[in-house]
C-alpha positions as CSV (number, residue, x, y, z in Angstrom):
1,X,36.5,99.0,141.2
2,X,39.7,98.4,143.4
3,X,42.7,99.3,141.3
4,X,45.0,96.4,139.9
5,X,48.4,95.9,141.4
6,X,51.4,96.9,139.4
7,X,54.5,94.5,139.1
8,X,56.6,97.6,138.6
9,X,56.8,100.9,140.9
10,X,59.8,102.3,139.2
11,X,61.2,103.1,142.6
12,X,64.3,100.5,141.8
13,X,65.2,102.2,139.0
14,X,68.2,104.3,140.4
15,X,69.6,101.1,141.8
16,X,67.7,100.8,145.4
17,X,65.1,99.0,147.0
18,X,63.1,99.0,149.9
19,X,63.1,97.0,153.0
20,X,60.4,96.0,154.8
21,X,59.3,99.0,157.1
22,X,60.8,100.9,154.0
23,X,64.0,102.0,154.8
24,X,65.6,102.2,151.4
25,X,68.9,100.6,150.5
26,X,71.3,99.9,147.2
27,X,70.5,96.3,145.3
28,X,73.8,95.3,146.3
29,X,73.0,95.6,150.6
30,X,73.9,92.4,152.4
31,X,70.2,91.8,153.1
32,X,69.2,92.0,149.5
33,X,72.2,89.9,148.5
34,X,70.9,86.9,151.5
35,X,67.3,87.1,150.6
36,X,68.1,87.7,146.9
37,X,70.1,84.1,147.2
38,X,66.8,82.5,149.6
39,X,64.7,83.3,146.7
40,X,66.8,81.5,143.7
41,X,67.4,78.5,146.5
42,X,63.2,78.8,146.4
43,X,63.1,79.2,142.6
44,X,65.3,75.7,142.1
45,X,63.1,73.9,144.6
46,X,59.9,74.8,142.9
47,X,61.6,73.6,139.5
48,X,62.8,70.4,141.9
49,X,59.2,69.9,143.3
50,X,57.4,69.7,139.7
51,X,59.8,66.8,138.9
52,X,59.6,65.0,142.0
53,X,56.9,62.7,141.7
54,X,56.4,61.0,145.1
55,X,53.6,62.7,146.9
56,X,55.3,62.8,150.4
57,X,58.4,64.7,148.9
58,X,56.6,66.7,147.0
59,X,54.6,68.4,150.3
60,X,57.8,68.6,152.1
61,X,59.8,70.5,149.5
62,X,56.4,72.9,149.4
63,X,57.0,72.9,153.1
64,X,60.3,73.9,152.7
65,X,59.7,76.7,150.3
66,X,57.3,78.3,152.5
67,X,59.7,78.2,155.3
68,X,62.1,79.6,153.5
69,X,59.5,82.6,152.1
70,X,59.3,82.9,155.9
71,X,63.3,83.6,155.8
72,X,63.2,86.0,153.1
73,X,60.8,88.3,154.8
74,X,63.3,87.9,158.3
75,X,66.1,88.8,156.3
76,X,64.2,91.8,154.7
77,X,62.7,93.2,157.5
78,X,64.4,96.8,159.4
79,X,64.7,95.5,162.7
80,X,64.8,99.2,163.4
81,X,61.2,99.6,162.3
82,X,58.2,99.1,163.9
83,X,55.8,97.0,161.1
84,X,52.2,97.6,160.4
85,X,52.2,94.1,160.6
86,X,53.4,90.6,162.2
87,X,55.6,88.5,160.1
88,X,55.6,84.5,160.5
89,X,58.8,82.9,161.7
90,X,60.7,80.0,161.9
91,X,60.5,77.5,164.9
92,X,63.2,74.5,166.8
93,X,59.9,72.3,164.8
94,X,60.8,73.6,161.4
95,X,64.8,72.6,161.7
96,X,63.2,69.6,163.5
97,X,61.0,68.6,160.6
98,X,64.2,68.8,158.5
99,X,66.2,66.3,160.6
100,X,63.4,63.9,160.9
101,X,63.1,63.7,157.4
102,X,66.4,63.3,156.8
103,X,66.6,60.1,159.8
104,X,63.9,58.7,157.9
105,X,66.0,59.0,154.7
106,X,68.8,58.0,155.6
107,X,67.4,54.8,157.5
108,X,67.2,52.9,154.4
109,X,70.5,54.5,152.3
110,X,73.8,52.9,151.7
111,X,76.2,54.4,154.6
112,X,78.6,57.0,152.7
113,X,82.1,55.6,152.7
114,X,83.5,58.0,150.8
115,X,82.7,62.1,149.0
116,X,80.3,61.3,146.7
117,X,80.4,63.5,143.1
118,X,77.1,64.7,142.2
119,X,74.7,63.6,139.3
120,X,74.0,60.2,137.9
121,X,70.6,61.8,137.1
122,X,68.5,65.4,136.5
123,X,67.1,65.0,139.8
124,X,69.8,64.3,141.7
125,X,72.2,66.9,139.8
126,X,69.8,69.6,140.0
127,X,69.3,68.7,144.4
128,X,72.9,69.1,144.5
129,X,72.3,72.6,142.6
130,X,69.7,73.5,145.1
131,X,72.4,72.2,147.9
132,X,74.9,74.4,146.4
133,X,73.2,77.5,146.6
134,X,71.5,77.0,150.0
135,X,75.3,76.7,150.7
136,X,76.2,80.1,149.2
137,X,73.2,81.6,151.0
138,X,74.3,80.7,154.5
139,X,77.9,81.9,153.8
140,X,76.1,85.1,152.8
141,X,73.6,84.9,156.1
142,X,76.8,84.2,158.5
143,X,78.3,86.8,156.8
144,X,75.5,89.2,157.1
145,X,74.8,88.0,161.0
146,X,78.7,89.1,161.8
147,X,77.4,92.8,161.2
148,X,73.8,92.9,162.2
149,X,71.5,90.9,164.2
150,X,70.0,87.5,162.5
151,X,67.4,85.0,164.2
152,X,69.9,82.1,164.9
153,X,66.9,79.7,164.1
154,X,66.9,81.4,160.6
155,X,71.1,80.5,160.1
156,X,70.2,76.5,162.2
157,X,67.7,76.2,159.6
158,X,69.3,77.2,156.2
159,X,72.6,75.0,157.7
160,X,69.9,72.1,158.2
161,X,68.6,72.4,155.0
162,X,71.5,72.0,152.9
163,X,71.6,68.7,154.8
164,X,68.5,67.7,153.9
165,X,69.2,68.6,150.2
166,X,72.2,66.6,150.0
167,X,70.5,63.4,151.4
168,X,67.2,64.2,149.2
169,X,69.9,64.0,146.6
170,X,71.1,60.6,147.4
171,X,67.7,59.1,148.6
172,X,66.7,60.6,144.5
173,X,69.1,58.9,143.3
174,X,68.3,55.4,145.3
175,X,64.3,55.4,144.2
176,X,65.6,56.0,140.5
177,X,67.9,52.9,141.1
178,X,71.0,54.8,140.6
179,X,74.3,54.5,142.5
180,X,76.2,56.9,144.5
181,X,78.8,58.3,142.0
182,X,82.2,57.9,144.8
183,X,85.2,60.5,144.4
184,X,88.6,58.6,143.6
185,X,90.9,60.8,144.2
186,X,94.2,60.4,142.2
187,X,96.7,60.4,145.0
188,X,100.5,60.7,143.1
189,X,102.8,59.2,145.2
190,X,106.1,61.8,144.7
Protein backbone atom coordinates (compact mmCIF):
# COMPACT_ATOMS: atom_id res chain seq x y z
CA UNK A 1 0.00 0.00 0.00
CA UNK A 2 1.69 3.28 -1.22
CA UNK A 3 1.88 5.72 1.72
CA UNK A 4 -0.64 8.74 1.80
CA UNK A 5 0.73 12.24 1.23
CA UNK A 6 1.08 14.54 4.20
CA UNK A 7 -0.16 18.27 3.96
CA UNK A 8 2.38 19.09 6.52
CA UNK A 9 6.34 18.27 6.64
CA UNK A 10 7.12 20.45 9.52
CA UNK A 11 10.11 21.72 7.55
CA UNK A 12 8.41 25.45 7.54
CA UNK A 13 8.24 25.49 11.04
CA UNK A 14 11.37 27.63 11.78
CA UNK A 15 10.18 30.19 9.36
CA UNK A 16 11.70 28.78 5.77
CA UNK A 17 10.60 27.04 2.88
CA UNK A 18 11.84 25.37 0.02
CA UNK A 19 12.16 26.29 -3.57
CA UNK A 20 11.81 24.21 -6.21
CA UNK A 21 15.17 22.27 -6.73
CA UNK A 22 15.15 22.80 -2.84
CA UNK A 23 17.30 25.45 -2.08
CA UNK A 24 15.76 26.70 1.24
CA UNK A 25 14.82 30.27 1.92
CA UNK A 26 12.96 32.53 4.81
CA UNK A 27 8.91 32.95 4.13
CA UNK A 28 9.53 36.40 3.63
CA UNK A 29 12.12 35.89 0.18
CA UNK A 30 10.99 37.94 -2.74
CA UNK A 31 10.07 34.78 -4.56
CA UNK A 32 7.79 33.48 -1.92
CA UNK A 33 6.34 36.97 -1.45
CA UNK A 34 5.57 37.06 -5.80
CA UNK A 35 4.26 33.58 -6.00
CA UNK A 36 2.73 33.86 -2.47
CA UNK A 37 0.58 36.98 -4.13
CA UNK A 38 0.08 34.69 -7.79
CA UNK A 39 -1.59 32.28 -5.58
CA UNK A 40 -4.22 34.68 -3.64
CA UNK A 41 -4.67 36.40 -7.33
CA UNK A 42 -5.60 32.42 -8.17
CA UNK A 43 -7.53 31.93 -4.96
CA UNK A 44 -9.98 35.19 -5.95
CA UNK A 45 -10.43 33.95 -9.45
CA UNK A 46 -11.54 30.47 -8.41
CA UNK A 47 -14.08 32.29 -5.97
CA UNK A 48 -14.83 34.74 -9.27
CA UNK A 49 -15.19 31.67 -11.64
CA UNK A 50 -18.00 29.79 -9.32
CA UNK A 51 -20.00 33.02 -9.66
CA UNK A 52 -19.58 33.63 -13.14
CA UNK A 53 -22.18 31.93 -14.89
CA UNK A 54 -21.54 32.34 -18.63
CA UNK A 55 -19.85 29.16 -19.86
CA UNK A 56 -17.29 31.01 -22.18
CA UNK A 57 -15.99 33.06 -19.17
CA UNK A 58 -16.04 30.55 -16.96
CA UNK A 59 -13.26 28.38 -19.24
CA UNK A 60 -11.24 31.35 -19.65
CA UNK A 61 -10.87 32.38 -16.09
CA UNK A 62 -9.96 28.39 -15.55
CA UNK A 63 -7.55 29.09 -18.35
CA UNK A 64 -6.22 31.81 -16.61
CA UNK A 65 -5.73 30.12 -13.39
CA UNK A 66 -3.73 27.49 -14.89
CA UNK A 67 -1.49 29.94 -16.52
CA UNK A 68 -0.99 31.52 -13.70
CA UNK A 69 -0.17 28.02 -11.65
CA UNK A 70 2.31 27.92 -14.55
CA UNK A 71 3.77 31.40 -13.04
CA UNK A 72 3.90 30.24 -9.57
CA UNK A 73 6.07 27.35 -10.32
CA UNK A 74 8.50 30.04 -12.73
CA UNK A 75 8.72 32.17 -9.84
CA UNK A 76 9.49 29.27 -7.43
CA UNK A 77 11.92 27.56 -9.33
CA UNK A 78 16.23 27.95 -8.40
CA UNK A 79 17.27 28.90 -11.63
CA UNK A 80 20.49 27.76 -10.20
CA UNK A 81 19.31 24.18 -10.08
CA UNK A 82 19.11 21.64 -12.38
CA UNK A 83 15.26 20.03 -11.92
CA UNK A 84 14.46 16.40 -11.95
CA UNK A 85 11.84 17.58 -14.05
CA UNK A 86 10.41 20.12 -16.90
CA UNK A 87 8.19 22.74 -15.79
CA UNK A 88 5.37 24.22 -18.32
CA UNK A 89 5.59 27.84 -19.30
CA UNK A 90 4.05 30.63 -20.57
CA UNK A 91 3.88 31.49 -24.34
CA UNK A 92 3.45 35.18 -26.80
CA UNK A 93 -0.25 32.82 -27.20
CA UNK A 94 -1.04 32.99 -23.58
CA UNK A 95 -0.70 37.05 -23.38
CA UNK A 96 -2.29 36.75 -26.88
CA UNK A 97 -5.31 34.87 -25.64
CA UNK A 98 -5.65 37.66 -22.95
CA UNK A 99 -5.80 40.50 -25.53
CA UNK A 100 -8.17 38.82 -27.81
CA UNK A 101 -10.45 38.36 -25.18
CA UNK A 102 -10.32 41.53 -24.13
CA UNK A 103 -10.86 43.09 -28.16
CA UNK A 104 -13.73 40.93 -28.10
CA UNK A 105 -14.98 42.56 -24.86
CA UNK A 106 -14.48 45.60 -25.39
CA UNK A 107 -16.09 45.56 -29.06
CA UNK A 108 -19.41 45.83 -27.65
CA UNK A 109 -18.71 48.22 -24.24
CA UNK A 110 -19.39 51.78 -23.78
CA UNK A 111 -16.00 53.70 -24.65
CA UNK A 112 -14.50 54.91 -21.04
CA UNK A 113 -14.72 58.63 -20.95
CA UNK A 114 -13.64 58.99 -17.72
CA UNK A 115 -11.89 56.69 -14.30
CA UNK A 116 -14.44 54.57 -13.45
CA UNK A 117 -14.88 53.63 -9.40
CA UNK A 118 -15.35 50.07 -8.91
CA UNK A 119 -18.55 48.12 -7.80
CA UNK A 120 -22.15 48.58 -8.76
CA UNK A 121 -22.23 44.69 -8.09
CA UNK A 122 -20.36 41.51 -6.20
CA UNK A 123 -19.07 40.49 -9.45
CA UNK A 124 -17.79 43.44 -10.57
CA UNK A 125 -16.32 44.60 -7.09
CA UNK A 126 -14.75 41.41 -6.39
CA UNK A 127 -12.90 41.58 -10.47
CA UNK A 128 -11.69 44.76 -9.38
CA UNK A 129 -10.35 42.83 -6.21
CA UNK A 130 -8.78 40.24 -8.29
CA UNK A 131 -7.43 43.40 -10.62
CA UNK A 132 -6.03 44.93 -7.48
CA UNK A 133 -3.95 42.19 -6.41
CA UNK A 134 -2.66 40.98 -9.88
CA UNK A 135 -1.58 44.67 -9.59
CA UNK A 136 0.34 44.27 -6.28
CA UNK A 137 1.81 41.04 -7.68
CA UNK A 138 3.46 42.63 -10.70
CA UNK A 139 4.90 45.46 -8.57
CA UNK A 140 6.25 42.65 -6.52
CA UNK A 141 7.49 40.52 -9.88
CA UNK A 142 9.14 43.95 -11.32
CA UNK A 143 10.48 44.27 -8.12
CA UNK A 144 11.81 40.87 -7.85
CA UNK A 145 13.11 40.91 -11.76
CA UNK A 146 15.35 44.15 -10.82
CA UNK A 147 17.46 41.61 -8.61
CA UNK A 148 17.26 38.26 -10.35
CA UNK A 149 16.40 37.00 -13.62
CA UNK A 150 12.42 36.66 -14.49
CA UNK A 151 10.89 35.28 -17.90
CA UNK A 152 9.68 38.64 -19.39
CA UNK A 153 6.64 36.70 -20.84
CA UNK A 154 5.79 35.84 -17.11
CA UNK A 155 5.91 40.05 -16.06
CA UNK A 156 3.91 40.71 -20.19
CA UNK A 157 1.49 38.31 -18.92
CA UNK A 158 0.58 39.29 -15.28
CA UNK A 159 0.65 43.21 -16.78
CA UNK A 160 -1.86 41.77 -19.50
CA UNK A 161 -3.89 40.21 -17.12
CA UNK A 162 -4.78 42.98 -14.88
CA UNK A 163 -6.16 44.39 -18.17
CA UNK A 164 -8.23 41.78 -18.80
CA UNK A 165 -9.60 41.86 -15.23
CA UNK A 166 -10.40 45.32 -15.38
CA UNK A 167 -12.47 45.00 -18.61
CA UNK A 168 -14.01 41.49 -17.31
CA UNK A 169 -15.04 43.94 -14.69
CA UNK A 170 -16.88 46.30 -16.86
CA UNK A 171 -18.13 43.76 -19.51
CA UNK A 172 -19.65 41.98 -15.69
CA UNK A 173 -21.09 44.77 -15.05
CA UNK A 174 -22.72 45.39 -18.69
CA UNK A 175 -24.38 41.57 -18.87
CA UNK A 176 -25.89 42.39 -15.28
CA UNK A 177 -27.22 45.65 -16.87
CA UNK A 178 -25.33 47.81 -14.60
CA UNK A 179 -23.61 51.13 -15.38
CA UNK A 180 -20.09 52.22 -15.23
CA UNK A 181 -19.92 53.98 -11.74
CA UNK A 182 -17.66 57.48 -13.36
CA UNK A 183 -15.23 59.26 -10.83
CA UNK A 184 -16.34 63.11 -10.34
CA UNK A 185 -13.72 64.52 -9.00
CA UNK A 186 -14.41 67.63 -6.78
CA UNK A 187 -12.12 70.09 -8.34
CA UNK A 188 -12.00 73.40 -5.68
CA UNK A 189 -11.41 76.24 -7.58
CA UNK A 190 -8.84 78.35 -4.87
Amino acid sequence: MEKAWKIYTKTGDKGETSLIGGTRVPKYHERIEAYGTLDELNSLIGYLRDQVTDVHLRDVLLSIQENLFTCESELATDPEKELLRKLPHLSEDDVLELENEIDAMNQHLPELSSFILPGGHPLVSLCHICRTVCRRGERIIIKLASEMAVNEILIKYINRLSDYLFVLARELAFINNIPDLPWKPDVLDK
